[in-house]
N, C-alpha and C positions, 0 to 999 in steps of 0.2 A: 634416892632421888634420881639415880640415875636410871637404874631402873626402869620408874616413875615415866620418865622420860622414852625411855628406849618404848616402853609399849604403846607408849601416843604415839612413835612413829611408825612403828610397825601397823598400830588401826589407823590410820593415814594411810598408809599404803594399799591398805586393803582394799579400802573406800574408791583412794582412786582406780586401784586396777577395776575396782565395781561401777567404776562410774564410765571407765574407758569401755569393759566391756557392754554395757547399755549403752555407751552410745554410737559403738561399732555398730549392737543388734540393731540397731534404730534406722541407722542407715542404711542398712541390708536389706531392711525389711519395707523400707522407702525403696529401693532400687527394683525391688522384684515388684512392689505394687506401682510400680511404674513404666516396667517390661511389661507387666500384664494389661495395663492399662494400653499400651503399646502398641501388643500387639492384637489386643480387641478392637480398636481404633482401627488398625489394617484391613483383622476381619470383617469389620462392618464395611468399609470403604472401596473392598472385594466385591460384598457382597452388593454392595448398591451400581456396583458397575455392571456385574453379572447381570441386574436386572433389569439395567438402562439398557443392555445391549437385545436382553430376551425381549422386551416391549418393543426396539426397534425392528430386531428378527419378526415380529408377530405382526408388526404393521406391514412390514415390506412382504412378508407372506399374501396378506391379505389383498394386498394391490396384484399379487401376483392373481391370484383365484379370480380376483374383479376383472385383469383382464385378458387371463384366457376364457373366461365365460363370456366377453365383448366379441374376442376372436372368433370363438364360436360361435356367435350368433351374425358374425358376417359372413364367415364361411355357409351359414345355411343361409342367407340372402343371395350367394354369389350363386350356389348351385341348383337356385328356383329356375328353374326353366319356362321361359315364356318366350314368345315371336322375337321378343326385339334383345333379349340378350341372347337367342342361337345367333340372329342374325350379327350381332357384334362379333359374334365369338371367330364366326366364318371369316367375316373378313379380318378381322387379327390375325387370325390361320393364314388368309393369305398374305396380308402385308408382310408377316413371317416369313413366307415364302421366300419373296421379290426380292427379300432385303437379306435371304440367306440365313435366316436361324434357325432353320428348320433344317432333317432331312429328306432328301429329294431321289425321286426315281423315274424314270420313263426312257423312252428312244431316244436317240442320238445318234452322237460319232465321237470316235475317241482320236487323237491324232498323238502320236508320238513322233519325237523330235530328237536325233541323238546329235550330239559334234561329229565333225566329221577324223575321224583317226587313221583313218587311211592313204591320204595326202600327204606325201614327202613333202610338201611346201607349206613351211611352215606359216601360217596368214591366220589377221583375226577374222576371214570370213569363212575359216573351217569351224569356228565354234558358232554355238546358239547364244545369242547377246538379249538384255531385258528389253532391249528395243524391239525385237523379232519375238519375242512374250507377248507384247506387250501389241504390238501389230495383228499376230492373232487371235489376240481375244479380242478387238475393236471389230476383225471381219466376222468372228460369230454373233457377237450381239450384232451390228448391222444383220444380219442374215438370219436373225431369231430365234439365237439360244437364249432358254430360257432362263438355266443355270449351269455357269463355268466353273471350271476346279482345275488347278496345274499341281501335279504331285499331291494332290488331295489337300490344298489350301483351295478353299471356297473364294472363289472372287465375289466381291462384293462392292457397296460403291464407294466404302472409302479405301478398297485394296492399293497397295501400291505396289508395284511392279518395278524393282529398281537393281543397281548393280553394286558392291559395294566389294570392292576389291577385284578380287579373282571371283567373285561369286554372286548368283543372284538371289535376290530375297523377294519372296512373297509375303504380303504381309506380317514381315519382318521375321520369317522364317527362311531361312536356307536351303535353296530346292536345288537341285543340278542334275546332269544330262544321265539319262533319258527324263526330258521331261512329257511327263504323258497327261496331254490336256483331254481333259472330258466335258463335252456341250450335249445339255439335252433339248432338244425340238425336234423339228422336223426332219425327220436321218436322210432322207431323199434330199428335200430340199436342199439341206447345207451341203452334204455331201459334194453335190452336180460345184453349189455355187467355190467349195473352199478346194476344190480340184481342175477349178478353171480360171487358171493365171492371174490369180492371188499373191499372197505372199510366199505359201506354201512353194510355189512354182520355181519364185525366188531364191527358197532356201534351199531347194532342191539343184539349180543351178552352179551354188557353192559348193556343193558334195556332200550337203548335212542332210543325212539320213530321213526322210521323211515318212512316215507310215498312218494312213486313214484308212482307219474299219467303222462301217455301220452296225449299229448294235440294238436291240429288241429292248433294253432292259439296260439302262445304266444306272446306279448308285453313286449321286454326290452328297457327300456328308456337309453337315452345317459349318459357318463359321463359329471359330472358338475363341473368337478373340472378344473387344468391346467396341461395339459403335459407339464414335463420341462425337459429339457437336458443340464445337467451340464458338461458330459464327450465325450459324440459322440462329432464328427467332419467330415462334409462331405467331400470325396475323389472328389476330379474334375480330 
């Protein structure tokens, strides 16, 4: 009987170790079909990205093609040449000019300016001040230059000519002594008018070094900075 007994429990035992391991494999076999499921889930949700982004790439491409072929068909409008766009063109060229975006070349006079360092007495009327800059470029344009430059800053009309410390600035660049002003027009002309008691005469009277030569051929370079207009507004 005992016996009897003893072997029922031993096939019990069997059983359960057979029923624990089926239902171990069971759920292993749930876990990996559920990593797989996973990470094909992932795969797909890759790949649908991948392809949201290729379709955007291919649209933004195609707007690009659309419009440099726009581009280039204004480009070949702009450079049809006919009567009334030379004649635009010319006077841009000049307004370019006048207003200093350009570079510039012809006759003149060049006028250098140094401090004076030679004066034991020490005075601020041995140095060149933005005020006396600022003086001779008022008597060439009166006198009819056509374009000014100090230290090779282009005057222009919204230049400012100012002092800012121990130093002055040109269009808010930093120029100092020797400053050497270049005007182009008439070399004769200005010449007789900026060497007959002017300011020049003036600063010549302080002991600041003044020097005028007439010249065949000057080169002023353009402004490099930005015209800006805060307050005009044009009339139509």
């Amino acid at each position: 009987m005992k016996s009897k007994k003893k072997q029922i429990a031993i096939t019990l035992g069997i059983m359960c170790l057979l029923l624990v391991y089926a239902i171990f494999t069971q759920l292993k076999t749930t876990q990996n079909l559920a990593s797989t499921a996973g990470s094909t889930y992932r795969e797909n949700g890759l790949r649908d990205e991948v392809l949201k982004w290729k379709e955007q790439y291919d649209r933004i491409y195609a707007d690009l093609e659309n419009a440099e072929e726009q581009l280039e068909k204004e480009r070949q409008v702009s450079i049809s040449y006919d009567d009334t766009s030379v004649q635009k063109q010319e006077e841009l060229k000049k307004i370019n000019t006048y207003l200093g975006l350009t570079d510039v070349e012809g006759e003149g006079i060049i006028i250098t300016l140094r401090d004076n360092t030679t004066s034991l007495i020490s005075s601020a009327n041995n140095l060149v001040h933005d005020g006396d800059l600022r003086a001779v470029v008022n008597e060439l344009k009166n006198n009819g230059a056509e374009a000014i430059s100090i230290n090779d800053q282009r005057i222009v009309p919204t230049t400012a000519i100012t002092c800012a410390g121990t130093v002055i600035q040109v269009n808010d660049e930093i120029v100092g002594s020797p400053f050497v002003i270049k005007a182009i027009g008439d070399k004769n002309m200005i010449n007789n008018v900026m060497r007959s008691g002017g300011w020049l005469d003036l600063l010549t009277d302080y002991g600041i070094s003044v020097e005028v030569k007439k010249s065949d051929n000057i080169k002023i370079n353009k402004y490099n900075g930005v015209l800006t207009d805060k307050y005009i507004e044009t009339i139509e």
